[in-house]
MIMAR-779065 format. One record per residue: x, y, z of N, C-alpha, C, O in turn; residue in three letters. Coordinates in steps of 0.05 Angstrom, whole numbers, plus 5000, padded with zeros to 4 digits. Example, Ala and Ser with C-alpha at 12.3 -4.5 7.8 and 13.67 -1.06 7.14 Angstrom:
! MIMAR-779065
526448865156524649105156526449345156528549345169ALA;525749555142527349795143525850015157526850235161SER;
! end
This chain:
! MIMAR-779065
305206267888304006257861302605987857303405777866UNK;300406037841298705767842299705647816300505777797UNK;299605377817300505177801299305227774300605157754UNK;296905337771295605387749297905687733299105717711UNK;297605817755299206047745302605937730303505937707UNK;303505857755306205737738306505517715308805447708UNK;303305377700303805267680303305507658304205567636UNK;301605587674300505937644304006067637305206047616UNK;304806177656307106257657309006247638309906407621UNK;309606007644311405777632310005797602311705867586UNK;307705767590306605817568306706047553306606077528UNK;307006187571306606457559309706557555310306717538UNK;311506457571314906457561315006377534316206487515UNK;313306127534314706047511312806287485313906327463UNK;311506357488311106547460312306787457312406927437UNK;313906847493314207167487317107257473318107487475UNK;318307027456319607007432318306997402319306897382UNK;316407097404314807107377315807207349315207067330UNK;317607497344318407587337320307427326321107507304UNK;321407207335324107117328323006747329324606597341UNK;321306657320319906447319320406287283320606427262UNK;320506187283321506017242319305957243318405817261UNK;317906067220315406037204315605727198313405617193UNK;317805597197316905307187316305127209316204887204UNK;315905217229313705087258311405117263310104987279UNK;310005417241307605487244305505237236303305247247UNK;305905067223305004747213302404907194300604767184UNK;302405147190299205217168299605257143297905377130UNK;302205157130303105257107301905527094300305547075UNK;303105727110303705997107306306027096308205907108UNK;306906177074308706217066309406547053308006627034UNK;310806677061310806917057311606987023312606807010UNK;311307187014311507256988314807336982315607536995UNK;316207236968319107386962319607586959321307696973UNK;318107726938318107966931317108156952317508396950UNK;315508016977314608246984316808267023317008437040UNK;318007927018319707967045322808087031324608137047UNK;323208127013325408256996325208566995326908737000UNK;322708616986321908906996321908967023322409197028UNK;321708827041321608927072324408977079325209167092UNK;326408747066328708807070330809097067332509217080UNK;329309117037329409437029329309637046331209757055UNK;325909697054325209807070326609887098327110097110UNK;326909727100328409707142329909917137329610137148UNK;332409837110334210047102333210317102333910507116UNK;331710317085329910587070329010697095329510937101UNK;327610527112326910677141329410727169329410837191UNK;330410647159332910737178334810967178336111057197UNK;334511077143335211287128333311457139334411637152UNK;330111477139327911697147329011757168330411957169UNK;328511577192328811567216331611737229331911837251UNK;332911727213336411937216335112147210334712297228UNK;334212207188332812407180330112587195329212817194UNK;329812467202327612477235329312567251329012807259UNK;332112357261332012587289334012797286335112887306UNK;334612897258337013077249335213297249336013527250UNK;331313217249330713437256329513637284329213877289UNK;328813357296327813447321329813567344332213547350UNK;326813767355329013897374329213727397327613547405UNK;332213837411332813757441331413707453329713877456UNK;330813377473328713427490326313307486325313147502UNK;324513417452322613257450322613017430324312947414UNK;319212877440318812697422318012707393316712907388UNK;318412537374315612667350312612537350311412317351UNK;312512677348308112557337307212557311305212467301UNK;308812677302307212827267309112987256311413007265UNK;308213117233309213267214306713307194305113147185UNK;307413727192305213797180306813947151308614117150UNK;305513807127306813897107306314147104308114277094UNK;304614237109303614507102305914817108305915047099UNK;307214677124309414947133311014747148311414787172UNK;311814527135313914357138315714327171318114357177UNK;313314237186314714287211313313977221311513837211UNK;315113957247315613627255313013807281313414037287UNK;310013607297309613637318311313427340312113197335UNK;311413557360313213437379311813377399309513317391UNK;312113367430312113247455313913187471316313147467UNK;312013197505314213137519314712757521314112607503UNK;315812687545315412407547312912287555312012057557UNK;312012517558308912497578306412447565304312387576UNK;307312467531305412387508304712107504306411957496UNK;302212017508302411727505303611597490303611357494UNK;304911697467306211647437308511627452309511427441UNK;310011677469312611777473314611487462316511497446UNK;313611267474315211037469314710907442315310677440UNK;313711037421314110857399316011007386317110827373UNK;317311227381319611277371321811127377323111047358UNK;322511067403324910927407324510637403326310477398UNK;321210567403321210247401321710177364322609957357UNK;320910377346321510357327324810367314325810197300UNK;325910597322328610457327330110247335332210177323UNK;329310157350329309857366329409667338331109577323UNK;327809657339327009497313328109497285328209307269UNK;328909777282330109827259334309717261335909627244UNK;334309767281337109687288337009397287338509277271UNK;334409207311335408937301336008837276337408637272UNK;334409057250334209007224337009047209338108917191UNK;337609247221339709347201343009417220344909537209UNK;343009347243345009337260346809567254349309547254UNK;345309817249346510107258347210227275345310377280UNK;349310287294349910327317349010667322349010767344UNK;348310807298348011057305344911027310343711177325UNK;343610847299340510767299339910717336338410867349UNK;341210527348342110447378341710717386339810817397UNK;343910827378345211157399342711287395341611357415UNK;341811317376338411447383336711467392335311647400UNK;336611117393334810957414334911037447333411117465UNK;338410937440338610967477338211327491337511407513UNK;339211467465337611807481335211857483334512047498UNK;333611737474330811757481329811597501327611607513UNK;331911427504329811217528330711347553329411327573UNK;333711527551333611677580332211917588331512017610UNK;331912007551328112147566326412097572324812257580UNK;325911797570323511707571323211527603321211427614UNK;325111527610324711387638324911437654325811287671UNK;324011727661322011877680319711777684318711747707UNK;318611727663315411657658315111387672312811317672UNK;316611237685316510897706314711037729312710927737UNK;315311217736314011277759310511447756308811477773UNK;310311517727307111607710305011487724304211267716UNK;303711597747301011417757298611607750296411627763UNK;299411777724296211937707295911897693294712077681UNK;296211667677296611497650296411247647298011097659UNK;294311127629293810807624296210717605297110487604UNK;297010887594298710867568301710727575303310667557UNK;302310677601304810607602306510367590308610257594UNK;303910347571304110037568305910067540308310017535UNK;303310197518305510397496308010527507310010507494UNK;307910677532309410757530313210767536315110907530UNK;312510447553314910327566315710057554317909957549UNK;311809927549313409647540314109697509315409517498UNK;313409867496313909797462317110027463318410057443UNK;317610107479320410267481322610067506324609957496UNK;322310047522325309957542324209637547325409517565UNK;321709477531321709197536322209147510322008907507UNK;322709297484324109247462327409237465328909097452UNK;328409467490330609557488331509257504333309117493UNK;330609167525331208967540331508637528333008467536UNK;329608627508330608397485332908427468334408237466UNK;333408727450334908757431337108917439338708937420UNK;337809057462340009247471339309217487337809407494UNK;339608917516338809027546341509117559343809087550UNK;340409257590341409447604341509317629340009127626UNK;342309307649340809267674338809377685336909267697UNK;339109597680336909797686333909757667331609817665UNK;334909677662332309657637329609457647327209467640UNK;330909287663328209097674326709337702324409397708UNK;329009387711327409557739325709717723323309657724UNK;326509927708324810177694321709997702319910037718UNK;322309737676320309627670317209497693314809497689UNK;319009427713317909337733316209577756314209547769UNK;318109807751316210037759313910107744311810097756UNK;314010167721312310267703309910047714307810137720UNK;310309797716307109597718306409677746304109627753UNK;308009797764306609787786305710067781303410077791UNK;306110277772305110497768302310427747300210547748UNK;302610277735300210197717297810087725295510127717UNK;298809897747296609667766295509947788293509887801UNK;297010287792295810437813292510447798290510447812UNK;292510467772289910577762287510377766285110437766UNK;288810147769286209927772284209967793284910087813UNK;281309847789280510037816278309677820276009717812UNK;278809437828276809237837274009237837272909047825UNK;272409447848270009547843269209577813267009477807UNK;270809707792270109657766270409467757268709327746UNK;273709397760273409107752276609157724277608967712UNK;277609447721278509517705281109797710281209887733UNK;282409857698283909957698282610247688281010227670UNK;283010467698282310727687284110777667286410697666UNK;282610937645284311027625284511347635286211437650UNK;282311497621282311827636281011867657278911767664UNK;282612037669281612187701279412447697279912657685UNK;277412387709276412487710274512777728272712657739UNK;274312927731272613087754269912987758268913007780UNK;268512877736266712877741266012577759267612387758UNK;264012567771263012277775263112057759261011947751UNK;265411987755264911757725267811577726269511667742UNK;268411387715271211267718271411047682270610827675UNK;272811247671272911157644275111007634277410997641UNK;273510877614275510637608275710617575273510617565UNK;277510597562277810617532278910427519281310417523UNK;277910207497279510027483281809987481283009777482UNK;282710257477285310287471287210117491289410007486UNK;285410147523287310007547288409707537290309637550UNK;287609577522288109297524291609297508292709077506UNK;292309417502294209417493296709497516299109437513UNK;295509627538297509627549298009357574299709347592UNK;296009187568296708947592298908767588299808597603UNK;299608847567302508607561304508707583305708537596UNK;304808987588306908957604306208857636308108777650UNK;303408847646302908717671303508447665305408357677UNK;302308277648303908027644307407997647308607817659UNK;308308147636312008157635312108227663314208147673UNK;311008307674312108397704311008187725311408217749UNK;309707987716308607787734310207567727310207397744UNK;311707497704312907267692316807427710318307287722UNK;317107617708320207687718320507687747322507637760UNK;317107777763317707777792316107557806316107527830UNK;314607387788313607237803310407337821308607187827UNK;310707627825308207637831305607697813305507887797UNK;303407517818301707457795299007717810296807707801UNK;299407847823297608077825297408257799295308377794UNK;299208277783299408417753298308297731297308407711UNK;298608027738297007747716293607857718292107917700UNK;293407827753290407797756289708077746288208057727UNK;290108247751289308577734288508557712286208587704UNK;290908497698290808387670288008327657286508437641UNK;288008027678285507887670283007997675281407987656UNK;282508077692280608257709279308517680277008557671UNK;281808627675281108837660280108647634277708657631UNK;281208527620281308427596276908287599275308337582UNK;276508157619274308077630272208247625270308227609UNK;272708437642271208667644270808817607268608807596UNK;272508897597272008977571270808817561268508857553UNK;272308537556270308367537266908287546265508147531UNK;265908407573263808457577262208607579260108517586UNK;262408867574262009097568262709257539260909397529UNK;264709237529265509357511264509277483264309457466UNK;264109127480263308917448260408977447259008997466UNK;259709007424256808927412256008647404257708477409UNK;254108587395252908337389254308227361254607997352UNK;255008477350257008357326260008387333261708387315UNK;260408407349263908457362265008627348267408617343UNK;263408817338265209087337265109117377264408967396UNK;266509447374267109627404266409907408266610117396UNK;265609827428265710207430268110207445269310037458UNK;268610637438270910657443272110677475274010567485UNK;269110937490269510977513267310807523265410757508UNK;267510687557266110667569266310747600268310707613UNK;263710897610262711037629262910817653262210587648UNK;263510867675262710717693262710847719264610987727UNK;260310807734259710927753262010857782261910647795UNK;263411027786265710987811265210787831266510597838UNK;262510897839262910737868260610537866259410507888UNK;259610367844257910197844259310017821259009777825UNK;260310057806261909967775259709897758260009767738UNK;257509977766254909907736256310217714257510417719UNK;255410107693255610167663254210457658252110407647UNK;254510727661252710937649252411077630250911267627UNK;254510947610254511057588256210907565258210857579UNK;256610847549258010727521257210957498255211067490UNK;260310957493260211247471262811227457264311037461UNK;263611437440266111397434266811737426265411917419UNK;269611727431270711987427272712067403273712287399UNK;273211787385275811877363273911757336274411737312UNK;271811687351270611457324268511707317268411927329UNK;266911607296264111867283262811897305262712107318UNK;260911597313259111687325258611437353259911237355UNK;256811517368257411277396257011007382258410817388UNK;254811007361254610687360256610547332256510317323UNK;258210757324260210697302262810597312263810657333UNK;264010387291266410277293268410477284268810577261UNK;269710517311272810717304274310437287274310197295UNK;275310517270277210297255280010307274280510067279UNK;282010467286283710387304282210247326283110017330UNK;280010317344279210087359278109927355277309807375UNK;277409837330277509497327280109407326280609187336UNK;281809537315285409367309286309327344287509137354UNK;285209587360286409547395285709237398287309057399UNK;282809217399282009047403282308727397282308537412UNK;282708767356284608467355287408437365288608217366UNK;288508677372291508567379291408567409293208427419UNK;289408717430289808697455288508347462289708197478UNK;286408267450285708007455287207717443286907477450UNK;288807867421291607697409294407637432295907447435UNK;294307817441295207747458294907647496296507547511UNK;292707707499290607557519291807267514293507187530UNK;291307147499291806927488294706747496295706567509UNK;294906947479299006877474299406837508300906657516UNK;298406977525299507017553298006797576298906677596UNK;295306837561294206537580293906337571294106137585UNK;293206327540292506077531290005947534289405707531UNK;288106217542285406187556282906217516282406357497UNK;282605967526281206037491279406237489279206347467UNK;277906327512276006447505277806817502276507027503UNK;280206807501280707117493281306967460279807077444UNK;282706777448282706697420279906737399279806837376UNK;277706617417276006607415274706917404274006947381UNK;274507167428274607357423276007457402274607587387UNK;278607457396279907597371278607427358276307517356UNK;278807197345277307097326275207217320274907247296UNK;273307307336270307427330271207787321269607887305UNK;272507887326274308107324275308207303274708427293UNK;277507987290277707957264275707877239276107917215UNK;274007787248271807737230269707877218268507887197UNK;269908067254267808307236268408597217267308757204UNK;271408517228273608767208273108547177271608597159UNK;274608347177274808167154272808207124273108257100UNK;270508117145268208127126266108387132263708327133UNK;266708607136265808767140264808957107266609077094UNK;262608967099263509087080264309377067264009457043UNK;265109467082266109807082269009777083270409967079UNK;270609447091273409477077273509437060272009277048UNK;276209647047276309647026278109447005280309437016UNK;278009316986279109166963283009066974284308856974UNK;283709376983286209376993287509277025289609197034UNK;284709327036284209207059285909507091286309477115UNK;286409777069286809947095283710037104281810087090UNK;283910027128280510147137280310427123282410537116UNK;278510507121276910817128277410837161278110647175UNK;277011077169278411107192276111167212276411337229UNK;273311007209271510987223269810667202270210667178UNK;269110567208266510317190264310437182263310397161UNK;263310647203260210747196261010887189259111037186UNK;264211077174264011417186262111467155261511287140UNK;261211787150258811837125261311847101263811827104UNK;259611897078260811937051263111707039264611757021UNK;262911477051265011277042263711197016261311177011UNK;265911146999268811106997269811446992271111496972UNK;269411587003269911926992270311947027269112117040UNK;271411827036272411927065275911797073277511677058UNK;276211867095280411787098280411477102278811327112UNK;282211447093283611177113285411227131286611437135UNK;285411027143288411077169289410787164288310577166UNK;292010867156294810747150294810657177294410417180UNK;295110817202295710707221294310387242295110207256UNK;290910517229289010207236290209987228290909807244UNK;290809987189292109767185294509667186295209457175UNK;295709787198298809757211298109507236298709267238UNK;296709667249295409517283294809267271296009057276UNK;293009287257291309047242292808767220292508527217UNK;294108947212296808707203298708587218300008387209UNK;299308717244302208587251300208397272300908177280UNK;297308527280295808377298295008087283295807887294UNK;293708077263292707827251295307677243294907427243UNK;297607737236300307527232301507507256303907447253UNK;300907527281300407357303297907277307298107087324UNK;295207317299293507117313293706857291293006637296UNK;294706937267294406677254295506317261294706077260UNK;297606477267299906177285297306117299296905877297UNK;295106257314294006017340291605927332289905877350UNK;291005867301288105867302288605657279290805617270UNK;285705487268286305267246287205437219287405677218UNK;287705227196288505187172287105357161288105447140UNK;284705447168283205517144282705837157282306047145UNK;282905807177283506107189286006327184286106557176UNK;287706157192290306237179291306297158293106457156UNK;289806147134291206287113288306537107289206747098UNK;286806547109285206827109286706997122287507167106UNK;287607027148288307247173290907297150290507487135UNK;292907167147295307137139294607317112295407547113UNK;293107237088293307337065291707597066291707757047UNK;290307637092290407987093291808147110291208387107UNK;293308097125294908237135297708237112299508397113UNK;297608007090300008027070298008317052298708547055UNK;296608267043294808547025295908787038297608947029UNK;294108787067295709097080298909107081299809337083UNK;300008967080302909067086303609137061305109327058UNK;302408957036303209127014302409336999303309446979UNK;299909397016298709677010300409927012301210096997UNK;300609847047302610027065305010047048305910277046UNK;306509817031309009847021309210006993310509966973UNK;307810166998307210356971306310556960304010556970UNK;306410766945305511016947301310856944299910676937UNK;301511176958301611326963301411346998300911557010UNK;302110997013302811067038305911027050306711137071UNK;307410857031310810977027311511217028310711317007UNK;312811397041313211627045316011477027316811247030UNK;317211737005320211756994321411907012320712097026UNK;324011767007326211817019325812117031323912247023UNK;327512207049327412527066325312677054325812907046UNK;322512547051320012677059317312487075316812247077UNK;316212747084314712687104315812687130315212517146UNK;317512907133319913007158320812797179321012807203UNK;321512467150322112277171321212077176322511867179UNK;317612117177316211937176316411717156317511747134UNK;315111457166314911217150312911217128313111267104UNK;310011127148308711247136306711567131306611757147UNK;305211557105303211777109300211667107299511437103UNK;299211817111295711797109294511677134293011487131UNK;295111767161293911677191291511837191290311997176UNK;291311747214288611997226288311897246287711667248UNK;288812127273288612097291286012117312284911937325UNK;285312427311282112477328281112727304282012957302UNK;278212537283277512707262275812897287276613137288UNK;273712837305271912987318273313267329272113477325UNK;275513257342277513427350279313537325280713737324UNK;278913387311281013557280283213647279284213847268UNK;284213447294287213407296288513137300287912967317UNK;291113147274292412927267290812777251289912557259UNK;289912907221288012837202289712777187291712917187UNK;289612597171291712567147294112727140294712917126UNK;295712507163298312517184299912337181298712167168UNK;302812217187304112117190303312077226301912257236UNK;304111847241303511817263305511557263306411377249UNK;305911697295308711477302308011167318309911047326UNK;306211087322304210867319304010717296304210477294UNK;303510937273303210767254305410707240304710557222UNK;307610747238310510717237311910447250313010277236UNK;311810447282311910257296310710077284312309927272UNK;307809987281305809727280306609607253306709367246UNK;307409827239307609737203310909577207311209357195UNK;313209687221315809607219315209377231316209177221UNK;313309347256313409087269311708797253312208557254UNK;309908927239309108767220310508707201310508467196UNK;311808837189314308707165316108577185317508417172UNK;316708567213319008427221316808117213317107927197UNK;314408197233313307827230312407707205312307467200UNK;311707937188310807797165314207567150314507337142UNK;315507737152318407677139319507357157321307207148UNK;318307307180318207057192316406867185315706697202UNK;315706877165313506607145316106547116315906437094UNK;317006617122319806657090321706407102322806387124UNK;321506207073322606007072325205987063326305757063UNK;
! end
């Protein structure tokens, strides 16, 4: 390992305690709201109650994704769902909160469904799907087993990378084409964790490689993203930029701008390379001052999509988007910080309230309501979504770490 690598390393240890960091080191005088880290406290409770309530209803076996009020039934999945690991990573979380042992016992039955999936080489997602489930379980309930899972899953993750592109495949395709989706940056944290536990930095360089490649391709001139990008297999030039969950190819999906500030938020955290800071910074800016957000600061669930303000939001973008900007704030100046900081405090208190507060044993469980998953496909439209559940609990954990 090169000397450069083992000072990054070593750097990137020291943040991958973030979660558990005292706001009174952040030096930006950020200070969290009482009322609203007192409400979180609430909440954890309140969500720990849904969450029983959740799995008192699901069947044997599967995951949840949703719940459709309409004839009051939970949608499910196998482990094989890219969603699969935020149910258990949300428990995770909810237990460090509220140290429920039946919350744990939930946890840990899902993670032995879920760790089949280490060995998944048809899926970019392992990243959702292993590190936000058994590298939560390995901080807050570790196992022994729990690092191996882990250490498989990156090498099954690093099968998809292909050098010639320059990037990690997201979907497989028949046709002549090798596609790559925003969404991927979110799963490189766990190649970093697997290069910091074994020492080998072939998972680092992927990482970087991929993260490279997107931020050169993927962005516009105003740092919005597109969602999908085309790339020709056996040459790696560019044939297409388009998007598949957003309105239209040259429109901002509002979840892939949030991929985007939290996949290059943490670029950061892991190298310390300014120019991924740099990038979120430009990232957050064009969400920030964008003017199609709204007053409350949850997106519409596209920037361009038609008929706004008479169109959805997704709870779930600003979930991503809050717990993402109260980590990029710690790395950036004074005057950055408290902007990033006092809107990700807006969204969380949006989120903390009707009409995206789900009450007690409704919404079959769920945290929150009002997601949207894929409007073009017309399914998981103003939804509860277990993403946006996860991002929102994990954002009240960090917001609640600025509280003096």
């Amino acid at each position: 390992m090169t000397t450069y690598l083992k000072k990054t390393f070593w750097s990137a240890a020291l943040f991958a305690g973030f979660l558990g960091q005292a706001s009174a080191q952040n030096g930006r005088g950020l200070v969290a709201d009482k009322n609203l880290v007192n409400q979180a406290n609430g909440i954890f409770k309140r969500a720990d109650q849904q969450y029983r309530y959740l799995a008192s209803r699901l069947p044997a076996g599967r995951f949840p994704k949703t719940y459709y009020a309409k004839n009051d039934s939970l949608g499910t999945s196998g482990s094989d769902w890219w969603c699969s690991g935020f149910y258990p990573g949300t428990l995770l979380y909810l237990y460090k909160q509220t140290h429920n042992t039946a919350t744990l016992t939930e946890a840990e039955r899902m993670l032995k469904l879920l760790e089949v999936e280490q060995y998944n080489k048809t899926t970019h997602d392992l990243g959702f799907m292993m590190y936000c489930s058994f590298g939560n379980a390995l901080q807050i309930a570790p196992k022994p087993e729990y690092k191996q899972i882990l250490i498989n899953s990156a090498k099954s993750l690093s099968s998809r990378f292909n050098p010639k592109i320059g990037a990690i495949k997201s979907w497989d395709s028949k046709k002549p084409e090798y596609l790559v989706i925003i969404d991927n940056m979110m799963n490189l944290e766990l190649l970093f964790w697997a290069t910091r536990v074994t020492g080998d930095s072939s998972y680092y360089k992927i990482a970087v490689t991929h993260a490279n490649t997107t931020m050169k391709n993927h962005f516009r001139s105003d740092y919005s993203s597109y969602h999908v990008l085309n790339y020709n297999p056996e040459t790696g030039a560019v044939q297409q930029k388009r998007t598949a969950q957003g309105y239209a190819d040259e429109s901002a999906w509002a979840r892939g701008q949030a991929w985007g500030l939290y996949g290059y938020t943490v670029m950061y955290r892991e190298t310390k390379n300014k120019k991924y800071l740099d990038q979120a910074n430009h990232i957050a800016q064009f969400i920030l001052n964008h003017p199609n957000l709204p007053k409350d600061k949850i997106p519409y669930w596209d920037f361009n999509a038609p008929n706004i303000p008479n169109t959805l939001k997704d709870a779930s973008a600003g979930a991503v988007m809050a717990s993402g900007l109260l980590e990029l704030c710690r790395y950036v100046d004074q005057s950055k910080a408290k902007t990033y900081f006092n809107a990700a405090q807006t969204m969380l208190k949006t989120l903390s309230a009707p009409p995206y507060l789900a009450a007690p044993k409704t919404n079959g469980g769920f945290i929150l309501q009002h997601s949207v998953g894929h409007i073009p496909q017309k399914t998981e439209v103003d939804v509860p979504l277990t993403y946006a559940d996860y991002y929102y609990i994990e954002g009240l954990m960090r917001y609640n770490k600025f509280s003096r």
